[in-house]
C-alpha positions as CSV (number, residue, x, y, z in Angstrom):
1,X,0.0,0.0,0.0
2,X,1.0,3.4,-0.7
3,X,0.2,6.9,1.0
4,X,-1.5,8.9,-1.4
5,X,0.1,11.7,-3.1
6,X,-2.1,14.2,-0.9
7,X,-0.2,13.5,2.2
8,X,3.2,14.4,2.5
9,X,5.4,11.3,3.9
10,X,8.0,13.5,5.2
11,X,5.3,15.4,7.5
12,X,2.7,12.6,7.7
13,X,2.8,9.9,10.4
14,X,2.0,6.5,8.8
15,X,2.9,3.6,7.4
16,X,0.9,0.8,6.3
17,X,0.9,-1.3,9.2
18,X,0.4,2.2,11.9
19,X,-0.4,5.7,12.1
20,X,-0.9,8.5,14.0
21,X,-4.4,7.6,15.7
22,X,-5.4,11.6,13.8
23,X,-5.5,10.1,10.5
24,X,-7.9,7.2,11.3
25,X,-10.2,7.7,8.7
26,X,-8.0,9.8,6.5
27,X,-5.6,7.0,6.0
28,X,-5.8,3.6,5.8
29,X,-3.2,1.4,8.2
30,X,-3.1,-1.7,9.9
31,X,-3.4,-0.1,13.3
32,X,-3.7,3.7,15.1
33,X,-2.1,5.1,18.1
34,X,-2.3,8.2,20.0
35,X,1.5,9.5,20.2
36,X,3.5,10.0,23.5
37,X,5.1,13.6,23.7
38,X,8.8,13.3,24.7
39,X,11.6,16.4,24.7
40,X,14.8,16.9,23.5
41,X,17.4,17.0,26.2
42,X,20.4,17.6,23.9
43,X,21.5,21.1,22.1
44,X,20.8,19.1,19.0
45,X,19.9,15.2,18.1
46,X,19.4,13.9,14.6
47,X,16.1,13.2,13.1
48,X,17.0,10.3,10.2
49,X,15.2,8.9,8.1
50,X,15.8,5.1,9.6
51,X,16.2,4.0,12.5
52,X,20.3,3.8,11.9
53,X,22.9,6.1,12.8
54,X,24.1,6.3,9.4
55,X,20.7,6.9,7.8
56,X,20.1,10.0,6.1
57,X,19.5,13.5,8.5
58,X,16.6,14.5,7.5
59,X,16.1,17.1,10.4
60,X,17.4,17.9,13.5
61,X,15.8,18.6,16.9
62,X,16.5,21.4,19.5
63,X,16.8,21.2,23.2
64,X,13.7,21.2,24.4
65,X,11.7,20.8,21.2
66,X,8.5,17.9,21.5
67,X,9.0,14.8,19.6
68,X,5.5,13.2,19.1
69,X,6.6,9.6,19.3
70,X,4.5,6.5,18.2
71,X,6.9,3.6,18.3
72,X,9.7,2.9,20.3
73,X,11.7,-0.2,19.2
74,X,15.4,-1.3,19.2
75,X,16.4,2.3,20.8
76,X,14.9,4.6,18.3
77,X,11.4,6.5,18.4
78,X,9.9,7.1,15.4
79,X,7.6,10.2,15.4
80,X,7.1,13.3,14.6
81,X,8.7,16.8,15.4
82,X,5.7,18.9,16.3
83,X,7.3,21.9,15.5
84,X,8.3,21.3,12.1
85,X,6.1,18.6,11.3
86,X,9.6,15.9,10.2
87,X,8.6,12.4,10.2
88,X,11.6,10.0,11.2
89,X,13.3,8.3,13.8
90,X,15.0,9.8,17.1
91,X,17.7,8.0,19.3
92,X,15.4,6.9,22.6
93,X,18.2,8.5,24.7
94,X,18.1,12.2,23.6
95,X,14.5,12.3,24.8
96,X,12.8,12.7,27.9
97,X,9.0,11.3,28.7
98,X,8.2,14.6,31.0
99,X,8.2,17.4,29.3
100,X,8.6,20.5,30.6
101,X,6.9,24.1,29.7
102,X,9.6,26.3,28.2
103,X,9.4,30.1,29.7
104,X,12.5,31.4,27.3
105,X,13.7,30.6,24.0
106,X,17.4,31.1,23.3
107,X,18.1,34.5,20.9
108,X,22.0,33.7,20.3
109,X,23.2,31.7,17.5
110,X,25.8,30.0,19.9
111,X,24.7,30.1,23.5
112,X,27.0,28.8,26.4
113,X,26.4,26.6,29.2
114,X,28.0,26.3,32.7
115,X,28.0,24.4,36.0
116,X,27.3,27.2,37.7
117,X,27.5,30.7,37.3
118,X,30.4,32.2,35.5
119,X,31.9,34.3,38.2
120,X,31.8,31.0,40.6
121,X,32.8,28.6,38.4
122,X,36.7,27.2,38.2
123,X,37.5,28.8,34.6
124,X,34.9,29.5,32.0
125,X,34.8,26.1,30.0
126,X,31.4,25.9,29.1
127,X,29.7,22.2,29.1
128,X,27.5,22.6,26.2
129,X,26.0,25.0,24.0
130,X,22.9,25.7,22.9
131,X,21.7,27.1,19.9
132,X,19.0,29.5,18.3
133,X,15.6,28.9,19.2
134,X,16.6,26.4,21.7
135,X,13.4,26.3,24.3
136,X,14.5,26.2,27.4
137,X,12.9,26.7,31.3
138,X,14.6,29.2,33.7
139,X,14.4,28.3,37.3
140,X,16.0,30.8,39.0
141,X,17.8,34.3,38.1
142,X,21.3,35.0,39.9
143,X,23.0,38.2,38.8
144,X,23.4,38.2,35.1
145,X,23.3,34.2,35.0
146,X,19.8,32.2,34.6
147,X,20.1,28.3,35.8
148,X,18.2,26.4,33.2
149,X,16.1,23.0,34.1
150,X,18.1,20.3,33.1
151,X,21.3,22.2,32.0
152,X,23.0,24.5,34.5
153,X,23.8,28.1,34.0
154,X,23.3,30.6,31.1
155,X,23.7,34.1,30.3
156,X,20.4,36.0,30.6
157,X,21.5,37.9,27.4
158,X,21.5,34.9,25.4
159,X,17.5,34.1,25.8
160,X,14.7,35.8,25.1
161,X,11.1,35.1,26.7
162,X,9.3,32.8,25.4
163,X,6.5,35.2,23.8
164,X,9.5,38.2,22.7
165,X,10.6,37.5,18.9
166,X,13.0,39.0,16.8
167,X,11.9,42.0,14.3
168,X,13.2,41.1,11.1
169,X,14.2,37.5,9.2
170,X,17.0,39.0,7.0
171,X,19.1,40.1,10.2
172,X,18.4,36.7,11.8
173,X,20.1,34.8,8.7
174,X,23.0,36.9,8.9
175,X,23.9,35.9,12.0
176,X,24.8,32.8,10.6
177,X,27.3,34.0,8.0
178,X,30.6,31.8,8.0
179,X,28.7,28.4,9.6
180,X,29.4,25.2,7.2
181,X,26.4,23.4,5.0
182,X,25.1,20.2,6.6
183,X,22.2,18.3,4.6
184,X,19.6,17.9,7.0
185,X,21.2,20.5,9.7
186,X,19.7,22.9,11.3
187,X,22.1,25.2,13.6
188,X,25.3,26.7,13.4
189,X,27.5,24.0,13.5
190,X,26.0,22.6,10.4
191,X,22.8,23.6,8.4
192,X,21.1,24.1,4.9
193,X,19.4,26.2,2.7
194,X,15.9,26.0,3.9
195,X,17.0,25.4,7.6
196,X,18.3,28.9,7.1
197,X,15.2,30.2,6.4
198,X,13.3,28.0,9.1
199,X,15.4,29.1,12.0
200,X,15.5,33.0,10.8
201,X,11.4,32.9,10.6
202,X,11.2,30.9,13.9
203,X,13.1,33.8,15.8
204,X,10.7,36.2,14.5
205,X,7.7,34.5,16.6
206,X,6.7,32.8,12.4
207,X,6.0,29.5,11.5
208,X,8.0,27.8,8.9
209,X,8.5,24.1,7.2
210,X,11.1,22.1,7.0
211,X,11.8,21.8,3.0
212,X,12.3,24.1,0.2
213,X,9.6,23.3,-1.9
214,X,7.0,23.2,1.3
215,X,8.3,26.9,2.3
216,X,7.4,28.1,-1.2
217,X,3.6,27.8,0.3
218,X,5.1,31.0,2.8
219,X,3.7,34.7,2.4
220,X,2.1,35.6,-0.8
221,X,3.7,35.9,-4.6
222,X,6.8,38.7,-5.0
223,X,7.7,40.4,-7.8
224,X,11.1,38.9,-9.5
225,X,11.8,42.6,-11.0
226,X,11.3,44.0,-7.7
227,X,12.4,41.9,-4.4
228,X,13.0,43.4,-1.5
229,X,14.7,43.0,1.8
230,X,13.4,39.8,3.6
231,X,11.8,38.3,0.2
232,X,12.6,34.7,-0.4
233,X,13.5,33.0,-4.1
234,X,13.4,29.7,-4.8
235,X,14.9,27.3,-7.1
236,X,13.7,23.5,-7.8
237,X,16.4,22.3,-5.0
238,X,17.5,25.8,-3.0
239,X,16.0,28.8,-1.5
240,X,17.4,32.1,-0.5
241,X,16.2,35.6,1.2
242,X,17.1,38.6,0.0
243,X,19.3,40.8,1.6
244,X,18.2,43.9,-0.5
245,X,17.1,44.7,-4.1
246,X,21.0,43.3,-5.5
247,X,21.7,40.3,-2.5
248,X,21.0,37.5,-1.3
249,X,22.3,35.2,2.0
250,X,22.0,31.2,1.3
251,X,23.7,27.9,2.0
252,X,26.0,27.3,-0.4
253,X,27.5,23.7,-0.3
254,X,31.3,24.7,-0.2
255,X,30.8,27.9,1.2
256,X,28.3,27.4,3.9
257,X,26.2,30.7,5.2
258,X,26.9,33.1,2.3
259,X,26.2,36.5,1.1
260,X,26.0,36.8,-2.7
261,X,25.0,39.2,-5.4
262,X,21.6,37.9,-7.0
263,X,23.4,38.3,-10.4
264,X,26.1,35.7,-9.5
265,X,23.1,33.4,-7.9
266,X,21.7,33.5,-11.2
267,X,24.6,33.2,-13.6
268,X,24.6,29.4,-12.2
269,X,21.6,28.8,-11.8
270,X,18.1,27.8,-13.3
271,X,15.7,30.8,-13.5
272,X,13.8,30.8,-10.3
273,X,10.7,29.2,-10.1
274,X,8.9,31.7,-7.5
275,X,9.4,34.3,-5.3
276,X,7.6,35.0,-1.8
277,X,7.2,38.1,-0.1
278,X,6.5,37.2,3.9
């Protein structure tokens, strides 16, 4: 049995034997569950597309993001991200069965983590970092240091509450100038093109999906003659926002995060097949 064409098998939780108990009587499977809701508890875990740590990445969760599970077996959950909608499998041991109610997001691209409280702690080695949008709960405030549930101490002017969201998409991207291109990545140790996009929308309080093609859905038609700051482009495999009327920031494969003129973009390129204005 295939899923028809209608439903998305990247964002749609079923296969022929079980499904998400939402789509009984939308889609036909052997069986249907209600999902479990567990958390991240790592700065970032691999969503693949197998349940196999060489499978394909095809997304990547956050600390603290809600993983929608509906089958645990052999060490791997296999769900669905329920802030991005990815279907695939989750190593059991980056999740967590209670979840916890986030009261900040982080707002820095690269976001330290301590013991304890800078000034207190022996050296400033940090023991993890978190990345943007990164949901996180503050327990208690202690000078310019905020201990996180879970994770120990962070700067207070790395987050952001939970309900405060950046202005503007285009300044959010180029904070990420300089990090390297990782199929399937979504932070700044690794992403791609439509990651880029996902995380700068998801720091501006927007929702945004996971693929290139899915995004083109976003906003409402642009003008090709006549893009504007914040205006995204699209090819058949890549998508970009512009910068201004003449750039444009993307991932490029060898040069990771990149500013580029939209001339250059095009020189090597297909013509676009759409432009969205958000």
């Amino acid at each position: 049995m295939s899923l028809p064409l209608a439903h998305d098998p990247r964002v749609t939780l079923a296969r022929p034997d079980l499904a998400d108990q939402a789509l009984e009587g939308v889609l036909e499977a052997g069986r249907y569950r209600a999902v479990a809701p567990m958390q991240c508890l790592l700065p970032a875990t691999p969503v693949r597309h197998r349940a196999d740590e060489a499978a394909l990445l095809v997304d990547q969760l956050a600390f603290g993001e809600v993983f929608d599970v509906l089958e645990i077996s052999g060490g791997w959950a296999w769900g669905r991200s329920r802030r991005d909608g990815v279907v695939g499998h989750v190593a059991v041991e980056a999740l967590s069965e209670e979840v916890v109610e986030p009261t900040h997001r982080v707002a820095s691209v690269h976001a330290p983590v301590f013991d304890a409280p800078v000034f207190d702690a022996p050296g400033d080695a940090a023991r993890a970092a978190l990345n943007l949008n990164a949901l996180v709960t503050v327990l208690e405030t202690k000078g310019a240091f905020a201990r996180l549930a879970r994770l120990g101490w962070i700067s207070v002017a790395d987050l952001a509450d939970f309900h405060a969201f950046d202005a503007e998409p285009a300044a959010v991207a180029e904070r990420f100038v300089g990090a390297p291109f990782q199929a399937g990545g979504r932070d700044r140790t690794g992403l791609d093109a439509p990651a880029l996009v996902q995380q700068a929308l998801y720091a501006c309080g927007l929702g945004c999906p996971r693929a290139a093609d899915q995004q083109q859905t976003l906003g409402r038609p642009a003008d090709m003659d006549a893009l504007m700051r914040g205006d995204l482009i699209f090819w058949p495999d890549h998508v970009a926002m512009m910068l201004d009327g003449e750039r444009l920031i993307h991932v490029d494969p060898d040069r990771g995060v990149a500013v580029e003129a939209l001339s250059d973009a095009m020189a090597h390129r297909d013509p676009p097949s759409a432009c969205r204005r958000l």
